[in-house]
C-alpha atoms as an extended CHARMM CRD file, in Angstrom:
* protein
*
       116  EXT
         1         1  UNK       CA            -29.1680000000      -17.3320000000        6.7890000000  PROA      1               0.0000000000
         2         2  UNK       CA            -30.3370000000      -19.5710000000        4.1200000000  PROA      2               0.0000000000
         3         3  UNK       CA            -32.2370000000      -16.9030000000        1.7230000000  PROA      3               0.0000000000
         4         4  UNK       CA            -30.5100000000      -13.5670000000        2.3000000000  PROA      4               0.0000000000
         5         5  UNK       CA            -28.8000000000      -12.8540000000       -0.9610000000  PROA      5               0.0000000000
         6         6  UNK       CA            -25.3830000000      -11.0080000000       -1.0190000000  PROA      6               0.0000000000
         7         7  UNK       CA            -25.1110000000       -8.8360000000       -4.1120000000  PROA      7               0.0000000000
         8         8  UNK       CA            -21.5010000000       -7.8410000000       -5.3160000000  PROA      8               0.0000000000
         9         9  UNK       CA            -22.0310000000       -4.0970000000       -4.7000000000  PROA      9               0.0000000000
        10        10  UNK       CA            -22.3470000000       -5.1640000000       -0.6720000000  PROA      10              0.0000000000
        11        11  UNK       CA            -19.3190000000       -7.6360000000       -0.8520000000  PROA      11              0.0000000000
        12        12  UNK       CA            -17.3270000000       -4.7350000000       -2.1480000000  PROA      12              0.0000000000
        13        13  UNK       CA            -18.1250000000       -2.7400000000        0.7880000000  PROA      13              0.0000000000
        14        14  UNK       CA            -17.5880000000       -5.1340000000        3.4600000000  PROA      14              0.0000000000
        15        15  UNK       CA            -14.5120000000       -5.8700000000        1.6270000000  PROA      15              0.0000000000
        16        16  UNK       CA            -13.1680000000       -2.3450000000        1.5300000000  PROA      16              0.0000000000
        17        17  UNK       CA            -14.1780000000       -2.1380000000        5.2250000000  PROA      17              0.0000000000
        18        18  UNK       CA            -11.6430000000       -5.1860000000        6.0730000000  PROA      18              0.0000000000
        19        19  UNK       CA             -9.0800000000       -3.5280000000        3.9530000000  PROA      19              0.0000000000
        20        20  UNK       CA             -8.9810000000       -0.4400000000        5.6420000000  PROA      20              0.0000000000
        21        21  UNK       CA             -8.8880000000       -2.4710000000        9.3030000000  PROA      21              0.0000000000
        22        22  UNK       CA             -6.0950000000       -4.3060000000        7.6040000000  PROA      22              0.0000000000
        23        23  UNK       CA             -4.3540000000       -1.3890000000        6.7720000000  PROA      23              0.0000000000
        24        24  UNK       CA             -4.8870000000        0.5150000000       10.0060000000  PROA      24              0.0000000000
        25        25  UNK       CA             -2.7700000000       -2.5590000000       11.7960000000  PROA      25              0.0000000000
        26        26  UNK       CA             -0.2460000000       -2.9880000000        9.1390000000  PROA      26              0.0000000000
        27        27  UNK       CA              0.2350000000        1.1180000000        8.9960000000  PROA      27              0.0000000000
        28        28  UNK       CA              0.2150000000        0.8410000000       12.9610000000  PROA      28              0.0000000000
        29        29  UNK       CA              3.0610000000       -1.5190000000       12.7600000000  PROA      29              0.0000000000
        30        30  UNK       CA              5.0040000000        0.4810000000       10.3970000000  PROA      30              0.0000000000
        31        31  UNK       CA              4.5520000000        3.4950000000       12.3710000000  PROA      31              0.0000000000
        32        32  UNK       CA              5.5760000000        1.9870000000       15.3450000000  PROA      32              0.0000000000
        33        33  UNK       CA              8.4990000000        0.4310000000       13.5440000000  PROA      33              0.0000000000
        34        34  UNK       CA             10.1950000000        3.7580000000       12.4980000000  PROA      34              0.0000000000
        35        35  UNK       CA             10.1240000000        4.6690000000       16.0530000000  PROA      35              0.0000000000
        36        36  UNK       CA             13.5530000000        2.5510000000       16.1150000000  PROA      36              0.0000000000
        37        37  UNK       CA             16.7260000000        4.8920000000       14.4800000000  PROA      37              0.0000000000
        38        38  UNK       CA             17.8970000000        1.5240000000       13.6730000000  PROA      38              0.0000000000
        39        39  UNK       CA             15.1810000000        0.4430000000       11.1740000000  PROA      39              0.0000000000
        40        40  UNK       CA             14.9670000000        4.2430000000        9.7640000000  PROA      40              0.0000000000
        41        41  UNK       CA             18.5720000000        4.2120000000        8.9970000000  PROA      41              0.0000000000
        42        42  UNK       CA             17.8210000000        0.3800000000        7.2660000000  PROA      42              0.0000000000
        43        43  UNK       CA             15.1990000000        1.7230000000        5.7470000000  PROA      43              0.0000000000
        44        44  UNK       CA             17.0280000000        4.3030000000        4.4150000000  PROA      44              0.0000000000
        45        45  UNK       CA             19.9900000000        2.1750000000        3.0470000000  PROA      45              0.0000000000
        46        46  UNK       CA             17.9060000000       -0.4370000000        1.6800000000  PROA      46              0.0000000000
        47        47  UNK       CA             15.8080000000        2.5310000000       -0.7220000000  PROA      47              0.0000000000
        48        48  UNK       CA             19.2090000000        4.0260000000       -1.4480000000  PROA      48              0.0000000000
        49        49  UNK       CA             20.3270000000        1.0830000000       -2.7090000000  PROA      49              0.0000000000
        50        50  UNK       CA             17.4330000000        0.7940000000       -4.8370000000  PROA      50              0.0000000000
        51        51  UNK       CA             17.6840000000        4.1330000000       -6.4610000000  PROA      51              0.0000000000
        52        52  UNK       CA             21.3030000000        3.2120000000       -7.0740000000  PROA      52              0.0000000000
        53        53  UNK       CA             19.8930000000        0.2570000000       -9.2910000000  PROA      53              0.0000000000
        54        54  UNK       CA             17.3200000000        1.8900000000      -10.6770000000  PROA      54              0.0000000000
        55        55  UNK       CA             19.9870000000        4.5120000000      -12.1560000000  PROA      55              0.0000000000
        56        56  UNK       CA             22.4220000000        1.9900000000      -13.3560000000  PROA      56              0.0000000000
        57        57  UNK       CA             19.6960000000        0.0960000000      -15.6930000000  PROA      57              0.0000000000
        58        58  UNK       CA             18.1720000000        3.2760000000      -16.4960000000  PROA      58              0.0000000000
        59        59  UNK       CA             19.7000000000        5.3140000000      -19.3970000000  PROA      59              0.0000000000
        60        60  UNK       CA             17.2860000000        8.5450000000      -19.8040000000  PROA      60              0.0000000000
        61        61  UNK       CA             18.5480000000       11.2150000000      -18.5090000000  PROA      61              0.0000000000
        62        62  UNK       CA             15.0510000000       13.0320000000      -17.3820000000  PROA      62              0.0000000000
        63        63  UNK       CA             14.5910000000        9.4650000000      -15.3920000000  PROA      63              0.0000000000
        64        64  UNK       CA             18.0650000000        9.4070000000      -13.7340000000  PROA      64              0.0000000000
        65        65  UNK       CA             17.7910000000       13.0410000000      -12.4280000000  PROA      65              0.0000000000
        66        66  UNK       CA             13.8820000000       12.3820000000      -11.1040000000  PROA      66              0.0000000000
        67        67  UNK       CA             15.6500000000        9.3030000000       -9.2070000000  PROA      67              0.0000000000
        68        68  UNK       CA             18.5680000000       11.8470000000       -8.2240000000  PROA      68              0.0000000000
        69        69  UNK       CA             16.4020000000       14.2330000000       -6.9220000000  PROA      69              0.0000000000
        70        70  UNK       CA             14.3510000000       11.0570000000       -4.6980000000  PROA      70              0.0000000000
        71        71  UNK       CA             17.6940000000       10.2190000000       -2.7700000000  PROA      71              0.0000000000
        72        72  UNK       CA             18.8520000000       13.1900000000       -1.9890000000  PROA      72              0.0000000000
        73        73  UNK       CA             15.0300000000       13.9950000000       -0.4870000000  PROA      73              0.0000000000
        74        74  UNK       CA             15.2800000000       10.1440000000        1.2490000000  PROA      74              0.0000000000
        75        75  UNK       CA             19.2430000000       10.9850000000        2.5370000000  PROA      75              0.0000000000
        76        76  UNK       CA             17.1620000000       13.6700000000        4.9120000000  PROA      76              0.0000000000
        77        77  UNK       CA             14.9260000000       13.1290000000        7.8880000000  PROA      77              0.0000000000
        78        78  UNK       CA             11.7440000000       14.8490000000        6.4700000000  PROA      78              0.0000000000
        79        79  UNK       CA             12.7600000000       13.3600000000        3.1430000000  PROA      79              0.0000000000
        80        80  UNK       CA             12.7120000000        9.9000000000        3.9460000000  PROA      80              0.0000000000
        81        81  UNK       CA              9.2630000000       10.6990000000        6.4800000000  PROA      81              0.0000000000
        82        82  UNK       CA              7.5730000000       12.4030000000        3.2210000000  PROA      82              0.0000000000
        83        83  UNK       CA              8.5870000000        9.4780000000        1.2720000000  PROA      83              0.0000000000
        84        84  UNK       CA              6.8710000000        6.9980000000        3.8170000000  PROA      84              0.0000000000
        85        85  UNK       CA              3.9380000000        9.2710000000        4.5100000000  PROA      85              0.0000000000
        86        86  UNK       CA              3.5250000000        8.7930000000        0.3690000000  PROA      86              0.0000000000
        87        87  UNK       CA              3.9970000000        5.6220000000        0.7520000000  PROA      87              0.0000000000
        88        88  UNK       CA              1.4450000000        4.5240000000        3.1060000000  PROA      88              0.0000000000
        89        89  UNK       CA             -1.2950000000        6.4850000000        1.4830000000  PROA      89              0.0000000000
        90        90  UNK       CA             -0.4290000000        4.6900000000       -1.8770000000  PROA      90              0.0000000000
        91        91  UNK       CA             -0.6200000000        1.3440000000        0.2030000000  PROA      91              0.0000000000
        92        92  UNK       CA             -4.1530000000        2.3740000000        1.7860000000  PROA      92              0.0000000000
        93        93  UNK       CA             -5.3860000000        3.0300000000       -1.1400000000  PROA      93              0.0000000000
        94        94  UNK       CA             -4.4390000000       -0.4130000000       -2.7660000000  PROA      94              0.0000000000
        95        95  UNK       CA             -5.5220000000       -2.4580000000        0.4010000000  PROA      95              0.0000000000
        96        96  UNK       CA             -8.8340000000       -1.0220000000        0.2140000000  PROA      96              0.0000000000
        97        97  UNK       CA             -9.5540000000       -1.3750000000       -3.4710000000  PROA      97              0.0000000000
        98        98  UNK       CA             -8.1180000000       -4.5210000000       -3.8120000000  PROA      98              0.0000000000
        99        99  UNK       CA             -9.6310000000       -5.9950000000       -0.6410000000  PROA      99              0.0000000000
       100       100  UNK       CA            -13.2600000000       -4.7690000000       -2.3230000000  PROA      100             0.0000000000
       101       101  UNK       CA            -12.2920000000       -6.0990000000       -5.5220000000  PROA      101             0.0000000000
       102       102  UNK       CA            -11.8960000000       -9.1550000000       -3.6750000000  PROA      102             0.0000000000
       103       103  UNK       CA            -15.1280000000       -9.2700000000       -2.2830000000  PROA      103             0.0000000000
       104       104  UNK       CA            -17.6240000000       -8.4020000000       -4.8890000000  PROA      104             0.0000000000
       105       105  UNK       CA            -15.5490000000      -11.4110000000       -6.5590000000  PROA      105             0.0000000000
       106       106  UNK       CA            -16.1610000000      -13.3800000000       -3.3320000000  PROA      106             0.0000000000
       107       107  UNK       CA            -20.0570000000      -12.0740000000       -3.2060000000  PROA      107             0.0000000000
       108       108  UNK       CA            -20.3220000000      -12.3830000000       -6.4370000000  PROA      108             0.0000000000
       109       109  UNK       CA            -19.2310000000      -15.9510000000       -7.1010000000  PROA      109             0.0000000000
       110       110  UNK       CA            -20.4430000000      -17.5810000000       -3.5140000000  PROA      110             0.0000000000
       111       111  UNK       CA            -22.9920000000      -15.1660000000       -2.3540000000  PROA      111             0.0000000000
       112       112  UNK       CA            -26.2250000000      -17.0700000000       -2.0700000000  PROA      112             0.0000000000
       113       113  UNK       CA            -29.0270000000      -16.3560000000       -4.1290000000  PROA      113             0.0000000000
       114       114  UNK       CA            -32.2470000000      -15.9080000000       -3.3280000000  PROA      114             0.0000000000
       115       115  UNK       CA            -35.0660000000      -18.7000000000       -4.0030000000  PROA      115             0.0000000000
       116       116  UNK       CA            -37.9520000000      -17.4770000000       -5.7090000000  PROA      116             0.0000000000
């Protein structure tokens, strides 16, 4: 439509409304994904072995028992399902924001404007 005007408050909203469909089909695919033993146990080594790093470059001692305390909650069942729970808020959170960021940006750089 060649006069409607798109204000960056509106792109903001249709861009937090394609986050969260984004993140409802990425979060669907993770879900389904830890149906498998298989990629729960990966999962599991592969956030292991990050803690491991994370205490080897860390030095503090309050930081290396907070990461201490993480893998022995992730080396359990309900552990490493909390953990992923956590995580997937966290990420729906950032999909949303950043995908309305993104779109007052979009609205407000190529929105059209309307003639007066």
């Amino acid at each position: 439509m060649p006069y409607v005007s798109v204000p960056a408050r509106r792109g903001f909203r249709i861009g937090a409304l394609a986050g969260f469909f984004g993140f409802l089909l990425n979060a669907g695919m993770s879900v389904f994904g830890m149906f498998s033993a298989e990629n729960r146990v990966a999962l599991r080594d592969a956030m292991q072995e990050r803690l491991k790093e994370a205490l080897s470059v860390n030095s503090d001692a309050a930081a290396q028992q907070m990461v201490k305390n993480l893998g022995d909650m992730v080396s359990t069942p309900g552990g490493l399902a909390a953990v992923f729970a956590f995580s997937l808020c966290l990420f729906g959170l950032l999909f949303v924001f950043l995908s309305g960021v993104g779109g007052a940006i979009g609205a407000a750089l190529f929105g059209k404007k309307m003639k007066r």
